[in-house]
MOPAC internal coordinates of N, CA, C and O (Angstrom, degrees):
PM7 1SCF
backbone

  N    0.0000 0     0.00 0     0.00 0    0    0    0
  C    1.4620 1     0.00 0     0.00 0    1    0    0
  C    1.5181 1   111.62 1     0.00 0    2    1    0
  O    1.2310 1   111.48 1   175.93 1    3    2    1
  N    1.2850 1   133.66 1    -4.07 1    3    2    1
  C    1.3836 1   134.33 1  -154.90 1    5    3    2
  C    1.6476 1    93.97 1  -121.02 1    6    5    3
  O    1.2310 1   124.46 1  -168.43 1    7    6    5
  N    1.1847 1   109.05 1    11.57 1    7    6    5
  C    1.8395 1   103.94 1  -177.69 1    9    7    6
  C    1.4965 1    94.77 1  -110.82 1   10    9    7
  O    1.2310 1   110.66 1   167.66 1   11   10    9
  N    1.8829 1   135.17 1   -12.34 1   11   10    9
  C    0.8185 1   107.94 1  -172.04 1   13   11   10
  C    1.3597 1   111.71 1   -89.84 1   14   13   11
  O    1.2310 1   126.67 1    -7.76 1   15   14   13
  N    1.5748 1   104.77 1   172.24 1   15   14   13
  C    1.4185 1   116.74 1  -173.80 1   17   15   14
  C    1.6501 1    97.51 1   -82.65 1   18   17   15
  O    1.2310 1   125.56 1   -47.15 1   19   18   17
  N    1.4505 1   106.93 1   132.85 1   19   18   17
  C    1.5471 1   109.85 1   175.67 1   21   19   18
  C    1.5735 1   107.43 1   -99.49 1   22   21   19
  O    1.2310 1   125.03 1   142.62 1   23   22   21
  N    1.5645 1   107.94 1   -37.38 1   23   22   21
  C    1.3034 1   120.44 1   178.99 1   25   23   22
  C    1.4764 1   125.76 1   -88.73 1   26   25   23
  O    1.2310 1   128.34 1  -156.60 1   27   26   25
  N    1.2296 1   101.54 1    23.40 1   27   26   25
  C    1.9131 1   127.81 1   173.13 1   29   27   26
  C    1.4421 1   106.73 1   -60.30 1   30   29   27
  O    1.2310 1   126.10 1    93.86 1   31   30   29
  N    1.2490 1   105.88 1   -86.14 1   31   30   29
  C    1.8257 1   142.79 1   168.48 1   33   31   30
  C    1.4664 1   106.47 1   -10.24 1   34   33   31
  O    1.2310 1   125.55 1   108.38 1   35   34   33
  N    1.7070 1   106.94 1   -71.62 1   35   34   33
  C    1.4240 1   107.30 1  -162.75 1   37   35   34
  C    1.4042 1   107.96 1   -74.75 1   38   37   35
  O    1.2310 1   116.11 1   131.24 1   39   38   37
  N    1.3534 1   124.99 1   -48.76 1   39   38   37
  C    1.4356 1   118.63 1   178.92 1   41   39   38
  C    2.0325 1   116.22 1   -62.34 1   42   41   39
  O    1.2310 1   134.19 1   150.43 1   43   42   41
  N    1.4679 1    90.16 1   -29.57 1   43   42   41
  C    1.9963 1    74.53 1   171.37 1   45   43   42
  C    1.6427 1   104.24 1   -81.13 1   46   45   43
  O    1.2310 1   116.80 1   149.13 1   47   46   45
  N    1.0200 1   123.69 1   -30.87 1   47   46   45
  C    1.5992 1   107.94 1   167.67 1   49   47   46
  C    1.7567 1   124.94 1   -62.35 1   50   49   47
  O    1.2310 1   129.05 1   154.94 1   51   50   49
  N    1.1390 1   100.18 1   -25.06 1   51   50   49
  C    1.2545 1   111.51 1  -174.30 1   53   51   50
  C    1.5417 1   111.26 1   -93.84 1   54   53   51
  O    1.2310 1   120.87 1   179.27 1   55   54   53
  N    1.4406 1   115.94 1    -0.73 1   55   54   53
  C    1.3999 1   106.86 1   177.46 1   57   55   54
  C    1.5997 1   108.27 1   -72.46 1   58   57   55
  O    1.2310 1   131.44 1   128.52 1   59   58   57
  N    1.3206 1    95.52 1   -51.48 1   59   58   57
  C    2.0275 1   112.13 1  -172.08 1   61   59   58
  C    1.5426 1    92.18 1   -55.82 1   62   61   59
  O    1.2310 1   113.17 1   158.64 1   63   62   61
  N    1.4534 1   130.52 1   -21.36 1   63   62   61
  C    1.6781 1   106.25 1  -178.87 1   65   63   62
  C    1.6949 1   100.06 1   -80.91 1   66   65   63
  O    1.2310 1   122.25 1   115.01 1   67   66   65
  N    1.1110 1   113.29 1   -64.99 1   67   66   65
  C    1.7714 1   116.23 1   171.74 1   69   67   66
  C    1.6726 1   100.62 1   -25.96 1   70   69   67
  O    1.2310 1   107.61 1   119.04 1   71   70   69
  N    1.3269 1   140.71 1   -60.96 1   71   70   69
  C    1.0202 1   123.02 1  -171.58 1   73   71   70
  C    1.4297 1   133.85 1   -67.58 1   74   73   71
  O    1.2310 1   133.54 1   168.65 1   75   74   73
  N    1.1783 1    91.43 1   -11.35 1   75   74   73
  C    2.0221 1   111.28 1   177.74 1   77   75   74
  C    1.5650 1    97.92 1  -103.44 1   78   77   75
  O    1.2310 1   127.87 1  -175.78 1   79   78   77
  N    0.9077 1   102.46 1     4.22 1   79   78   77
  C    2.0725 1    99.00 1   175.14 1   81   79   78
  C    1.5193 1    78.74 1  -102.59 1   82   81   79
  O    1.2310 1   107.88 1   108.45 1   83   82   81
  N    1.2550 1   140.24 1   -71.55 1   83   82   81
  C    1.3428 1   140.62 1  -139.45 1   85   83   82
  C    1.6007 1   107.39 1   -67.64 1   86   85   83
  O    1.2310 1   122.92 1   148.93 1   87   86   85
  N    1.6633 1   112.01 1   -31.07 1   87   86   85
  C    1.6503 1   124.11 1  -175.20 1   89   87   86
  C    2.0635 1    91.42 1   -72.87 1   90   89   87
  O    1.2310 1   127.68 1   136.15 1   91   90   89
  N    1.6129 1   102.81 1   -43.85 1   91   90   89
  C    1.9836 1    99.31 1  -160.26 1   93   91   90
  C    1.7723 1    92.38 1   -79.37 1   94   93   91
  O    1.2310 1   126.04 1   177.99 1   95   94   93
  N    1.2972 1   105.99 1    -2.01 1   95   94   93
  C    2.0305 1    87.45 1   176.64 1   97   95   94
  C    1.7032 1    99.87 1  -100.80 1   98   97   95
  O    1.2310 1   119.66 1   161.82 1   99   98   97
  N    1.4270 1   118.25 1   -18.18 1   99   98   97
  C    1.3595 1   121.99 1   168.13 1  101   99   98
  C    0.9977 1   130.98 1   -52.30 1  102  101   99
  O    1.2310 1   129.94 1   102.47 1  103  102  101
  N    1.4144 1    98.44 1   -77.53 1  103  102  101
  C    1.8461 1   120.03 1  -179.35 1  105  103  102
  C    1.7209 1   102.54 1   -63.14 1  106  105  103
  O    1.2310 1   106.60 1   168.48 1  107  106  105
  N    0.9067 1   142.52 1   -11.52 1  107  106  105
  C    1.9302 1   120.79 1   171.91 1  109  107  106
  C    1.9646 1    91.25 1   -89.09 1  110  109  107
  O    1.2310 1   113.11 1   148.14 1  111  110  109
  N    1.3057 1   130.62 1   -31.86 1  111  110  109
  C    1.5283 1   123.79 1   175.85 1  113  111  110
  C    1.4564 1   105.74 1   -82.08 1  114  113  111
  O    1.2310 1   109.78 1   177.47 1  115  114  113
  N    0.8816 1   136.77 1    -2.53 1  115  114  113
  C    1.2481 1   141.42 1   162.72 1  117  115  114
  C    1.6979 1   115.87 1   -76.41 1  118  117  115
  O    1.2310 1   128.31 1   128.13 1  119  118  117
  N    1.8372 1   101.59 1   -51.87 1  119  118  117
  C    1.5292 1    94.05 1  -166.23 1  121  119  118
  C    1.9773 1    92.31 1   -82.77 1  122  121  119
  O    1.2310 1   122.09 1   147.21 1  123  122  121
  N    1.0482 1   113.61 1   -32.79 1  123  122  121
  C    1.6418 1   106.14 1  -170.67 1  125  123  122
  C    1.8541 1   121.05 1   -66.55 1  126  125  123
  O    1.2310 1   131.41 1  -175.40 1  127  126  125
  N    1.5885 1    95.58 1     4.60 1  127  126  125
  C    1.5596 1   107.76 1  -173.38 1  129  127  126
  C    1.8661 1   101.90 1  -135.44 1  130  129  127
  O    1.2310 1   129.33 1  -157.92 1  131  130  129
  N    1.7576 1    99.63 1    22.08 1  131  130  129
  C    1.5264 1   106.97 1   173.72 1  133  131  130
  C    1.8369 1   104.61 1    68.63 1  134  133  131
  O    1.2310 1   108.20 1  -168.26 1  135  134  133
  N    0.9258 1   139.66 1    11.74 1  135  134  133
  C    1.5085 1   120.75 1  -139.42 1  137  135  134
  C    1.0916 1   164.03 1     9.99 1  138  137  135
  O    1.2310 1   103.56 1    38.45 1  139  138  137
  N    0.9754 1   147.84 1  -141.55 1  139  138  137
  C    1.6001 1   122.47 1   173.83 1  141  139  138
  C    1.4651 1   142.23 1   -65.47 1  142  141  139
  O    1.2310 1   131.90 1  -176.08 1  143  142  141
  N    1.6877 1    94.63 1     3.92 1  143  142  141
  C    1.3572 1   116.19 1  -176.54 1  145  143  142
  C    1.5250 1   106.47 1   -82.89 1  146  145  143
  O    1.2310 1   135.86 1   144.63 1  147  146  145
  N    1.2473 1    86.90 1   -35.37 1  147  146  145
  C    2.2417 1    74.55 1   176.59 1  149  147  146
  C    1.4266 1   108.08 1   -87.28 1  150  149  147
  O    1.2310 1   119.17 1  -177.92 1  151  150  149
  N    1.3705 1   119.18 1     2.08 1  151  150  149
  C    1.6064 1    99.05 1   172.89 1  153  151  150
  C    1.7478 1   131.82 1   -86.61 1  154  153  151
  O    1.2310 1   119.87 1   -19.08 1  155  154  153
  N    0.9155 1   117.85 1   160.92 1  155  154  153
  C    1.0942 1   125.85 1   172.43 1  157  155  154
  C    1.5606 1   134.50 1   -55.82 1  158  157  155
  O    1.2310 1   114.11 1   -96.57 1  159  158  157
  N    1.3103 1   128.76 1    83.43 1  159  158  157
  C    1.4077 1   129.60 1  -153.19 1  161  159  158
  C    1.2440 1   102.39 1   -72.49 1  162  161  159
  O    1.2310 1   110.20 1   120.38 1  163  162  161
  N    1.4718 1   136.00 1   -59.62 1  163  162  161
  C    1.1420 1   160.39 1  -145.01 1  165  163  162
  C    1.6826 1   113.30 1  -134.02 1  166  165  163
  O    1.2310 1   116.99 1   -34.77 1  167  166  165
  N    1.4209 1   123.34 1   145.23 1  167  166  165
  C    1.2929 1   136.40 1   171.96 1  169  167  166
  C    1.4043 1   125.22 1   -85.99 1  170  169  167
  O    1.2310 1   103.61 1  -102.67 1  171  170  169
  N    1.4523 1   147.76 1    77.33 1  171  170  169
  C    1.5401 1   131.35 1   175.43 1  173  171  170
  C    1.1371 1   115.32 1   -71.80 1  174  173  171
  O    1.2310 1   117.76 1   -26.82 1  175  174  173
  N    1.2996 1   121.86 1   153.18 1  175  174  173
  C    1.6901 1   139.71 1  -162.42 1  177  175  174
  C    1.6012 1    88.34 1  -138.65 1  178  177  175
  O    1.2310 1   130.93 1  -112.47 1  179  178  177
  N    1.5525 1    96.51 1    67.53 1  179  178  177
  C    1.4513 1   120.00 1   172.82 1  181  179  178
  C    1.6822 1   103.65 1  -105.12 1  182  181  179
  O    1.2310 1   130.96 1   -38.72 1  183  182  181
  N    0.9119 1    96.46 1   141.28 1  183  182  181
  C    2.3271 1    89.72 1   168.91 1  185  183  182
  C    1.4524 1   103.38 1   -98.65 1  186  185  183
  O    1.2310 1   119.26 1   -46.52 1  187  186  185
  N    0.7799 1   119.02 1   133.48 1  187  186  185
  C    1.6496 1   144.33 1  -151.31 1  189  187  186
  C    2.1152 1    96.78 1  -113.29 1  190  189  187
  O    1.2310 1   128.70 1   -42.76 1  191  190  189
  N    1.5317 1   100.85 1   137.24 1  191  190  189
  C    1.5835 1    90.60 1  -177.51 1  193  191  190
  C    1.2071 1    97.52 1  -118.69 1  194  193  191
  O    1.2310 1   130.24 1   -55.64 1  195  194  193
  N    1.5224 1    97.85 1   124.36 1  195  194  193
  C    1.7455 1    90.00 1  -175.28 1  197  195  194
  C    1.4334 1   121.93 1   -69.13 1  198  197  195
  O    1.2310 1   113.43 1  -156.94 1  199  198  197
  N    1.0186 1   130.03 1    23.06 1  199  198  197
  C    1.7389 1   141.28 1  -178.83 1  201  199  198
  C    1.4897 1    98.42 1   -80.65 1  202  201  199
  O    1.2310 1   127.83 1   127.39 1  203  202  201
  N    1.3368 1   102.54 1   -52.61 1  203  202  201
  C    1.3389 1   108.92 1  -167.13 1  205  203  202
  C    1.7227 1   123.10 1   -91.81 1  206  205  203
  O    1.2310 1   125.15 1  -163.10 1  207  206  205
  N    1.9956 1   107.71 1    16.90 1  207  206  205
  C    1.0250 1   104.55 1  -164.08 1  209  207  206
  C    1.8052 1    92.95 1  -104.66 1  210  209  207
  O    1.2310 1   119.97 1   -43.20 1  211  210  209
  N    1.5536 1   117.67 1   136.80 1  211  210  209
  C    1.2642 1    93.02 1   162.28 1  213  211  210
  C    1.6900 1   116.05 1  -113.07 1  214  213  211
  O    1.2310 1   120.46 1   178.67 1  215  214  213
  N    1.2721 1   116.72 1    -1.33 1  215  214  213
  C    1.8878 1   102.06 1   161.76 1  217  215  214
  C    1.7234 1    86.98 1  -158.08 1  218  217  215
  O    1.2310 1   126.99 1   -20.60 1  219  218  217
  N    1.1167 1   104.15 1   159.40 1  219  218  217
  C    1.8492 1   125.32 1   141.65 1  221  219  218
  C    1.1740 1   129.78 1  -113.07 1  222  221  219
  O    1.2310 1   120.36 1   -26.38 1  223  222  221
  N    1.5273 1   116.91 1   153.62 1  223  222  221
  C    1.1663 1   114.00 1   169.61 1  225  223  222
  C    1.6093 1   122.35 1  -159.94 1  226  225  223
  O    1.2310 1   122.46 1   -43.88 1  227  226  225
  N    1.3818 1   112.89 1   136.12 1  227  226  225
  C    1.8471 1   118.56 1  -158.88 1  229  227  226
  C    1.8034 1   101.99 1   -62.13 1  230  229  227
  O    1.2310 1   123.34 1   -68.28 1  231  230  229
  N    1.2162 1   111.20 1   111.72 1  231  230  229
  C    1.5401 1   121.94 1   153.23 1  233  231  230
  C    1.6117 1   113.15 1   -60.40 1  234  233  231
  O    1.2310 1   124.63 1   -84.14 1  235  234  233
  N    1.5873 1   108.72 1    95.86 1  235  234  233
  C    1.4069 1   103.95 1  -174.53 1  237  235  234
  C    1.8034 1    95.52 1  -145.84 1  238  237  235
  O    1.2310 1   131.53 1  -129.85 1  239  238  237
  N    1.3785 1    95.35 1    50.15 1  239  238  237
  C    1.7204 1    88.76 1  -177.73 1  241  239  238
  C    1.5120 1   100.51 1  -125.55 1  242  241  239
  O    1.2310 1   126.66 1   -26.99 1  243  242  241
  N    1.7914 1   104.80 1   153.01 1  243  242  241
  C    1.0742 1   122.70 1  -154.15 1  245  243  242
  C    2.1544 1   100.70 1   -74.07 1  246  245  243
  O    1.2310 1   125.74 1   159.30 1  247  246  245
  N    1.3246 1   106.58 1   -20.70 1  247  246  245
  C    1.4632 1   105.01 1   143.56 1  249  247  246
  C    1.8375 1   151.33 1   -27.99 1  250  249  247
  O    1.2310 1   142.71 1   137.47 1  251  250  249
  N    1.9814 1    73.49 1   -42.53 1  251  250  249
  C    1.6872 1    74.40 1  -173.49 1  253  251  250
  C    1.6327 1    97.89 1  -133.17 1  254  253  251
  O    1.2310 1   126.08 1   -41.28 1  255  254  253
  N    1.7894 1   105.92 1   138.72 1  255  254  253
  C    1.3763 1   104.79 1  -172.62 1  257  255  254
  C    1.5451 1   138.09 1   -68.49 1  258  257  255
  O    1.2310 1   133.17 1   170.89 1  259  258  257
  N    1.5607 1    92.15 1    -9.11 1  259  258  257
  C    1.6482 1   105.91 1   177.87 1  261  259  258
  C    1.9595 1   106.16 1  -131.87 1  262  261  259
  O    1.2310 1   134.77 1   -28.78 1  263  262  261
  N    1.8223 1    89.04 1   151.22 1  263  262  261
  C    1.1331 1   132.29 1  -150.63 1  265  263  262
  C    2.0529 1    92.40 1   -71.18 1  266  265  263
  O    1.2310 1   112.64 1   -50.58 1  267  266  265
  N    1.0421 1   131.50 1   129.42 1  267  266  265
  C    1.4831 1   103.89 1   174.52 1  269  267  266
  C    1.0181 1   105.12 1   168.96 1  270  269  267
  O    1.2310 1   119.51 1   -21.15 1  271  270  269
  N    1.6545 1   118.53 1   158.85 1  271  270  269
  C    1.7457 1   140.75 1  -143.95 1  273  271  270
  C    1.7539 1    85.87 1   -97.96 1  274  273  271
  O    1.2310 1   115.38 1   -33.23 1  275  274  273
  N    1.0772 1   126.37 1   146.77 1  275  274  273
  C    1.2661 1   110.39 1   162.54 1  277  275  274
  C    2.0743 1   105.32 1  -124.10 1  278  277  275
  O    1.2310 1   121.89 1   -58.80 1  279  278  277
  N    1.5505 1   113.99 1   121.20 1  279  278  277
  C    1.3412 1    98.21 1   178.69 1  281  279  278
  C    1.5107 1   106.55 1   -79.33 1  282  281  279
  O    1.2310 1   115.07 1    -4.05 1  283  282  281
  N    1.7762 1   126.95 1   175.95 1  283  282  281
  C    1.4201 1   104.41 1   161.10 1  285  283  282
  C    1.6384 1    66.18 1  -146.38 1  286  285  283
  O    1.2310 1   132.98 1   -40.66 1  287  286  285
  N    1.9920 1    92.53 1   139.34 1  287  286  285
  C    1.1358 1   107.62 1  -163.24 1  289  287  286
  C    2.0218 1    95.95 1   -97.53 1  290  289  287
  O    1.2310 1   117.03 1   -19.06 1  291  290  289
  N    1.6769 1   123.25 1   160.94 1  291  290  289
  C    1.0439 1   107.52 1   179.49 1  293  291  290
  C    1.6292 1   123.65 1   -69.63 1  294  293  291
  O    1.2310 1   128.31 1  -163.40 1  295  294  293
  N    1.4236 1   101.61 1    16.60 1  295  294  293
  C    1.5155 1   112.61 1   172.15 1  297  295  294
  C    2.1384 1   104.56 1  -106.43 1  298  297  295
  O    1.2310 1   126.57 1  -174.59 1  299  298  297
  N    1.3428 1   104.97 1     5.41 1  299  298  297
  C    1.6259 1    94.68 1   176.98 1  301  299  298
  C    1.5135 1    87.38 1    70.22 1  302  301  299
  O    1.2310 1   103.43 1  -139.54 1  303  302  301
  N    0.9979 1   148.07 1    40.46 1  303  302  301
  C    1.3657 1   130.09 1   134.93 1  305  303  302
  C    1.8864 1   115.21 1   -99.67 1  306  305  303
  O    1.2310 1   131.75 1   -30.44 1  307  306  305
  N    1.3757 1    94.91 1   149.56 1  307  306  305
  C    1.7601 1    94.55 1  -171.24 1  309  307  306
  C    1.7176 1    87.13 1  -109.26 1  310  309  307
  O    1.2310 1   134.22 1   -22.60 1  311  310  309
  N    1.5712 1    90.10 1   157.40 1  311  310  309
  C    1.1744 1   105.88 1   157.34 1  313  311  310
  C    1.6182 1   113.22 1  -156.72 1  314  313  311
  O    1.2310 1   137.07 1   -49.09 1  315  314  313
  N    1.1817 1    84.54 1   130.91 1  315  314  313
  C    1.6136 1   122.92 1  -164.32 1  317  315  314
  C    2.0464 1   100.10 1   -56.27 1  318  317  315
  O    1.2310 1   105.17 1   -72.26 1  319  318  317
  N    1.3425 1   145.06 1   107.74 1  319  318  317
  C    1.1694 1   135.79 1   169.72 1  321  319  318
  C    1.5067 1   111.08 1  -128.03 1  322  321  319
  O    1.2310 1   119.77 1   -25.73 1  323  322  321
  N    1.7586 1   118.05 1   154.27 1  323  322  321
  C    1.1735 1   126.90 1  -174.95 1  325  323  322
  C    2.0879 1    90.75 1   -59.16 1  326  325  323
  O    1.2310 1   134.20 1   -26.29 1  327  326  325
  N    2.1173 1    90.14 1   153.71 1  327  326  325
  C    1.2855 1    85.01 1   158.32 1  329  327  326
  C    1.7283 1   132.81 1  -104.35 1  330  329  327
  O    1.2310 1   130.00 1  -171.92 1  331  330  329
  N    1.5553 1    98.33 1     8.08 1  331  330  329
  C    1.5438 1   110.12 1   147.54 1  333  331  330
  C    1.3399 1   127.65 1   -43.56 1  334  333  331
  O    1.2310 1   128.65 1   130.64 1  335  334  333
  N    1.3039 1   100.94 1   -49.36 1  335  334  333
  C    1.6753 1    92.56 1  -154.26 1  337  335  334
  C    1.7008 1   102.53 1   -95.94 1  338  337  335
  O    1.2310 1   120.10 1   180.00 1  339  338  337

């Protein structure tokens, strides 16, 4: 009787709750940042004219997997730029 695991039980039951905490702290930062559809997949090393820019803003949310400048052009088009340069 002293070989079994006592502390088996609660942690495999308790994994599936941790994972439904981790999906309900996700999905409300997900919908308040549009989801992954407005982020930035990819970087262009386009030159951007600022005539035609009307705001930017730093892609730095735990939403989206990459780091990045976002232009929004006065036509609502984005373009995705390193935040190096």
């Amino acid at each position: 009787s002293h070989h079994m695991c006592l502390n088996c039980r609660p942690t495999m039951t308790g994994l599936p709750f941790i994972l439904v905490l981790l999906v309900a702290v996700l999905v409300p930062m997900a919908s308040t940042h549009g989801g992954t559809s407005n982020c930035c997949l990819k970087i262009k090393n386009t030159r951007v004219n600022q005539d035609r820019l009307k705001s930017y803003y730093i892609q730095d949310t735990p939403s989206c997997t990459l780091k990045a400048v976002v232009f929004v052009t006065k036509k609502d088009k984005r373009i995705c730029g390193n935040l190096r340069d």
